[in-house]
N, C-alpha and C positions, 0 to 999 in steps of 0.2 A: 517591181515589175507589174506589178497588178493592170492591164490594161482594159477598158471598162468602154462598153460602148451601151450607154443609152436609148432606143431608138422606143420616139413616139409618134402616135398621130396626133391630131389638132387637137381631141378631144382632151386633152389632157395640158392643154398650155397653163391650166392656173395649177400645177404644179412647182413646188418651188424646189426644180431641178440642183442646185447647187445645194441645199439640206441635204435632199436625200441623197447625192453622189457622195457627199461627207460622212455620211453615216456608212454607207455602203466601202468605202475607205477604210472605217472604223473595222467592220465587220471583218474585210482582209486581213487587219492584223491583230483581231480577237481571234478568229477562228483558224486561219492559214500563218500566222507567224512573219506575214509580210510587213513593210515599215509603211507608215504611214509618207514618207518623203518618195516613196516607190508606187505608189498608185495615182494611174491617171484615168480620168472620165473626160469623152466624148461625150454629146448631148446632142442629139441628133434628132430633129422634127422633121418628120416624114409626111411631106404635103401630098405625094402620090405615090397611093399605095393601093393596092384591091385584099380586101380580105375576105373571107368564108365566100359568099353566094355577092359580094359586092357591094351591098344594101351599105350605103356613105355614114350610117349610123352604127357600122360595127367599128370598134375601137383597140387600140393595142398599144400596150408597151411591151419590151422585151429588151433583157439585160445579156450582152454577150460580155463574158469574164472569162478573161486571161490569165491565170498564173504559171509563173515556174514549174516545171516538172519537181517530182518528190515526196508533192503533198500525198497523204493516204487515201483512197475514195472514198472511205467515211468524213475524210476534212475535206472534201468538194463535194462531197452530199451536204453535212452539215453547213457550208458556206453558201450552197444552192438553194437551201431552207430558209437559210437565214436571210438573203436577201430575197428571194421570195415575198415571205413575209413583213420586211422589209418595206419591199414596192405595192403590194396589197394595203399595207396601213397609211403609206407615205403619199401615193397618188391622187391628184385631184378628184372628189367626187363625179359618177359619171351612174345615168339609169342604163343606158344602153345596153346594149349587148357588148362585151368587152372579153380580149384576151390578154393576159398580161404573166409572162414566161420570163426564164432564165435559164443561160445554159452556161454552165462551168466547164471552160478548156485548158490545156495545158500545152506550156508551149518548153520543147527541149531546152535543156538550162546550154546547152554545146550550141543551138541556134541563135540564139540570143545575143544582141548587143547592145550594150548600153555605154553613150559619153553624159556625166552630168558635168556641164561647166557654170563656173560658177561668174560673176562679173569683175 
C-alpha cells in the first residue's frame, strides 16, 4: 500500500529519483512491515510553484507517504525520520535556501482497494 508522492522543484533535478524512491520503499518495509511489491512512488517536478517570500532561488522537496491504518505513531514517527533523513542525505546538492519535509498519513485499511493483475 505504501503510496509515496515525491514532489520537487528544479533545483533538485540531478537527483537520482528512482535510488532514493527504492530506498524509501526499503525503509516501508524495515520500519512499517509493508511489502516491498506494495509500494509505489510518484515523482513529481514541480515547475510552478511560489515558496516562502517567492525569491525563484528558494527550493523544495517534500515526501507525502501513504500507509494502511494500524501502524503505531511511534512507527510513523520513526518512518518520518527515517525518510527524512533519507531525502536530507539522498538529494542533489543545493546552497540555496531550501525546504525539504515529509509527512506520514494513514489511509483506513475499510477504504482501500487494491486489484494486482498480473499478465
Amino acid at each position: 500500500m505504501p503510496q509515496i508522492t515525491l514532489e520537487h522543484s528544479p533545483h533538485f533535478d540531478g537527483t537520482d529519483w528512482r535510488a532514493l524512491a527504492l530506498q524509501i520503499h526499503q525503509l516501508c518495509v524495515d520500519v512499517v512491515g509493508a511489502t516491498t511489491q506494495a509500494c509505489k512512488t510518484r515523482i513529481v517536478r514541480c515547475d510552478r510553484l511560489i515558496i516562502a517570500d517567492g525569491d525563484p532561488d528558494q527550493a523544495m522537496v517534500h515526501c507525502d507517504l501513504r500507509i494502511l491504518s494500524g501502524r503505531t505513531q511511534e512507527q510513523r514517527t520513526a518512518l518520518g525520520e527515517a525518510v527524512l533523513a533519507a531525502l536530507l542525505a539522498g538529494v542533489a546538492p543545493y546552497d540555496g535556501p531550501r525546504q525539504i519535509s515529509v509527512e506520514v498519513g494513514q489511509v483506513e485499511r475499510d477504504d482501500y482497494r487494491k486489484a494486482t493483475l498480473e499478465s
